[in-house]
C-alpha positions in Angstrom: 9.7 110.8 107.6 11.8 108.2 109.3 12.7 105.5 106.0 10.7 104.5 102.6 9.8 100.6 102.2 8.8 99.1 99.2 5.3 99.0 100.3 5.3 102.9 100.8 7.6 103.3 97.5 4.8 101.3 95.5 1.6 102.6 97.3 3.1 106.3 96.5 3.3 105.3 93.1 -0.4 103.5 92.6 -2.1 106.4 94.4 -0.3 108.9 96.2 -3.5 110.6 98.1 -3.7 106.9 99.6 -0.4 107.1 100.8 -1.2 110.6 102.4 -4.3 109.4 104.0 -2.5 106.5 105.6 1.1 107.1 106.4 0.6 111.1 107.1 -2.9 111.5 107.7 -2.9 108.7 109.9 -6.9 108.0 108.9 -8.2 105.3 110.6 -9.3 102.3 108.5 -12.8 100.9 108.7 -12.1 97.9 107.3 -8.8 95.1 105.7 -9.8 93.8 102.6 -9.9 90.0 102.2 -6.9 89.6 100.3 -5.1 91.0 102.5 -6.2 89.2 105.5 -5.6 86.2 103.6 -1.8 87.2 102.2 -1.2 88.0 106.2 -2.5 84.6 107.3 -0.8 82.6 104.7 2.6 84.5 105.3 2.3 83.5 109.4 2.0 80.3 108.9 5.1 79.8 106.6 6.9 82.0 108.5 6.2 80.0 111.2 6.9 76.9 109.8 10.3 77.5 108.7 11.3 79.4 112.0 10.2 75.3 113.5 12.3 74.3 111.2 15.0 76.2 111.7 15.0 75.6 115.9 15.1 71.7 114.9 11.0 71.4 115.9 8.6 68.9 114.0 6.1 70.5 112.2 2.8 68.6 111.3 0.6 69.6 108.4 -2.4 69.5 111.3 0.1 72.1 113.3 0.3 74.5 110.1 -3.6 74.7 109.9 -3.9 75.2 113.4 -0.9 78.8 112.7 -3.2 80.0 109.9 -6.7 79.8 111.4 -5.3 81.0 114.3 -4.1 84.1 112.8 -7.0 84.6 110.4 -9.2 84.8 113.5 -6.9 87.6 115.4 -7.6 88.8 112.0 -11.4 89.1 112.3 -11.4 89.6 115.6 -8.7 93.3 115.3 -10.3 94.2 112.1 -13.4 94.1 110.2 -12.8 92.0 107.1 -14.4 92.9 103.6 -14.9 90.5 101.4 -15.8 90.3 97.9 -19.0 89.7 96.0 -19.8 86.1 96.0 -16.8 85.3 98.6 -17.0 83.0 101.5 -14.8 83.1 104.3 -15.0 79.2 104.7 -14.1 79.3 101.1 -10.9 81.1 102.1 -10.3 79.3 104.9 -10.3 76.1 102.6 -8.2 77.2 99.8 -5.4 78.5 102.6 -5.0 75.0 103.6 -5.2 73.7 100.5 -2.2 76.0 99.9 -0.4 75.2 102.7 -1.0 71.5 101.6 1.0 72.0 98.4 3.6 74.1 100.2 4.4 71.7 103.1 4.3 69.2 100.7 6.8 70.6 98.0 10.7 69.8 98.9 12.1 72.6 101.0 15.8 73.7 101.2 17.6 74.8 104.5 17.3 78.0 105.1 19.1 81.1 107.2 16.2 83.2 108.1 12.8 83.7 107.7 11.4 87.1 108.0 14.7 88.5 108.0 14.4 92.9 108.8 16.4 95.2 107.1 17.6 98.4 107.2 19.7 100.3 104.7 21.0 103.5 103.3 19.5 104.5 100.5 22.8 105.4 98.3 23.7 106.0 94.4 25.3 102.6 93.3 27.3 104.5 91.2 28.5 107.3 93.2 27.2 106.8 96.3 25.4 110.0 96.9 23.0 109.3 99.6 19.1 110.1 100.2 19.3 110.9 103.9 17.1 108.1 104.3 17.0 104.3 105.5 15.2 101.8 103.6 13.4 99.1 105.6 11.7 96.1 105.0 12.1 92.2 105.8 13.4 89.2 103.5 10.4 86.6 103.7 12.8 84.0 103.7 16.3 83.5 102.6 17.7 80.0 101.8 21.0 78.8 102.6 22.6 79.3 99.1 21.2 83.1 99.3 18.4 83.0 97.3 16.0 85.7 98.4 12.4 84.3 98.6 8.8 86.4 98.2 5.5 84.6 98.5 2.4 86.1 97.0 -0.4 85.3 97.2 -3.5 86.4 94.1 -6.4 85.6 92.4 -4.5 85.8 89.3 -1.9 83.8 87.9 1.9 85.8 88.1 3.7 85.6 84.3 7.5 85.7 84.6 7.2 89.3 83.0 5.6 90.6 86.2 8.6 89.0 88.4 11.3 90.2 85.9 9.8 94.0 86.5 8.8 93.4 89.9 9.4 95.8 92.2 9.9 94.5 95.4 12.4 92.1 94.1 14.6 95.3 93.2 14.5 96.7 96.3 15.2 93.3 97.9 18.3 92.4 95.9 19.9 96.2 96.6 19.3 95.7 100.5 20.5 92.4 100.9 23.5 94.1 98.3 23.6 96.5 100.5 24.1 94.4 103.7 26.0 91.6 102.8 28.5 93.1 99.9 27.4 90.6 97.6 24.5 90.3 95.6 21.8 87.6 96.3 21.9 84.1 94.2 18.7 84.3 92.4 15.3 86.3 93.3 12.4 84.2 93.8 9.0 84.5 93.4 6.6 81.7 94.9 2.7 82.7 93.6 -0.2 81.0 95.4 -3.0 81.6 93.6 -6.1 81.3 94.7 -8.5 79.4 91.8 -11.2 77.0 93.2 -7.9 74.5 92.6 -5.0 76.3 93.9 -2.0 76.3 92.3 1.6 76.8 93.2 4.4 78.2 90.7 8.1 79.2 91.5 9.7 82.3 89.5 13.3 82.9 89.3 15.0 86.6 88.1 17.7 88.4 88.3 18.8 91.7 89.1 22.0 94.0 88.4 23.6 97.7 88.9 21.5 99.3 86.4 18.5 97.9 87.9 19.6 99.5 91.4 20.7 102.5 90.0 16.9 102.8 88.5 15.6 101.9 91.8 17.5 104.7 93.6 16.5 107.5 91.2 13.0 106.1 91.8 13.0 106.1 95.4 14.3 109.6 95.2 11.2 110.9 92.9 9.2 109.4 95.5 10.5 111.3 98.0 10.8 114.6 96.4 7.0 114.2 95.5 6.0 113.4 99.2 8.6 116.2 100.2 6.3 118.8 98.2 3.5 117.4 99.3 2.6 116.1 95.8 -1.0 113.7 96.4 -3.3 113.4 94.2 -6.0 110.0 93.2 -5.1 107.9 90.7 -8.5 106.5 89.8 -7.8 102.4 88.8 -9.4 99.5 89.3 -7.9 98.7 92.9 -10.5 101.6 94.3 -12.9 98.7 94.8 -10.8 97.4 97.9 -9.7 100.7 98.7 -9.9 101.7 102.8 -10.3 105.4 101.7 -12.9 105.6 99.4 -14.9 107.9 101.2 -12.2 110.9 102.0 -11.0 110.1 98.2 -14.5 111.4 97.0 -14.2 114.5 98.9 -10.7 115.5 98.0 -10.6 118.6 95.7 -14.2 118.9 96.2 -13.9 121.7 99.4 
């Protein structure tokens, strides 16, 4: 295994036969879920919008549209979407403007990078033992006082208990730690959610030593599970979207 990410440190954790299916099995997918084709989309297009920003261009609301449905299409045309009962894709396509609407429209601070990669040893904060392994990942954006910024995007409201315990935003604050010696300003959560009115709500935590120390002794688990091939379902209410609900069935079963 060449580095752990949060994605693969948290899909491990919700179902580890997923993770074996996808990141060592290497089984092909035969279908993206909606959500996440519409996370990706939403992503692109403020991605793109600050990196305008950032190189001095103008950047119309009309121009920001254009980014999204341009990238939901690649979308449908590499991948066949799934979407859920009583979903519409114009639907989608509607609420992710309306989305970009109330982001474009918020005030937005200068910024040093948006989609900013990482890579980082994973080490012991507190004696620096090492993993033997890199973690990798990219900042969605981080503003100019170093505030690390995350955008999500859900169906369901976020509650500033999910942020505080969120953990991508651990893993976040020991890399950029990690990077820049210091540790970021605040952590920030922006949550798009996608009611028939979409809302948009801004989430600040904190993170410290402890907190990293936990991380790293999690990470570690992790790996020592996938190490000794530990996999096994974890039934839950996300096998509805899941890519691999066929193989799942017949695990255990031969």
């Amino acid at each position: 295994m060449e580095y752990l990410s949060n994605s693969r440190i948290n899909l491990y954790l919700n179902c580890s036969l997923k993770y074996k299916f996808n990141y060592i099995d290497k089984l092909p997918k035969p279908f993206k879920s909606s959500a996440l084709a519409f996370g990706s989309a939403v992503h692109s297009a403020i991605s793109w919008l600050h990196k305008q920003e950032m190189n001095g261009n103008g950047v119309t609301l009309e121009k920001l549209y254009k980014i999204f449905d341009a990238d939901w299409y690649v979308q449908r045309y590499d991948d066949q979407i799934r979407f859920k009962d009583g979903e519409m894709e114009m639907n989608l396509l509607s609420t992710g403007r309306q989305i970009l609407d109330l982001y474009f429209s918020s005030p937005i601070k200068k910024v040093k990078g948006s989609e900013v990669p990482f890579s980082v040893p994973l080490k012991d904060p507190a004696n620096g033992k090492h993993l033997g392994i890199n973690l990798d990942g990219f900042f969605d954006l981080i503003e100019a006082d170093d505030t690390i910024v995350e955008f999500k995007t859900s169906a369901q409201t976020m509650y500033q208990e999910d942020v505080d315990n969120h953990l991508q935003l651990t893993a976040y604050s020991y890399a950029y730690e990690m990077l820049y010696g210091k540790p970021p300003k605040v952590l920030k959560i922006i949550n798009f959610t996608k009611h028939k009115k979409p809302r948009m709500l801004t989430f600040e935590t904190w993170r410290d030593e402890a907190d990293h120390k936990r991380f790293f002794s999690l990470a570690g688990k992790v790996l020592e599970g996938i190490n000794h091939n530990i996999f096994f379902p974890r039934p839950s209410f996300m096998c509805g979207d899941c890519e691999y609900a066929g193989p799942c069935r017949e695990w255990g079963r031969k």
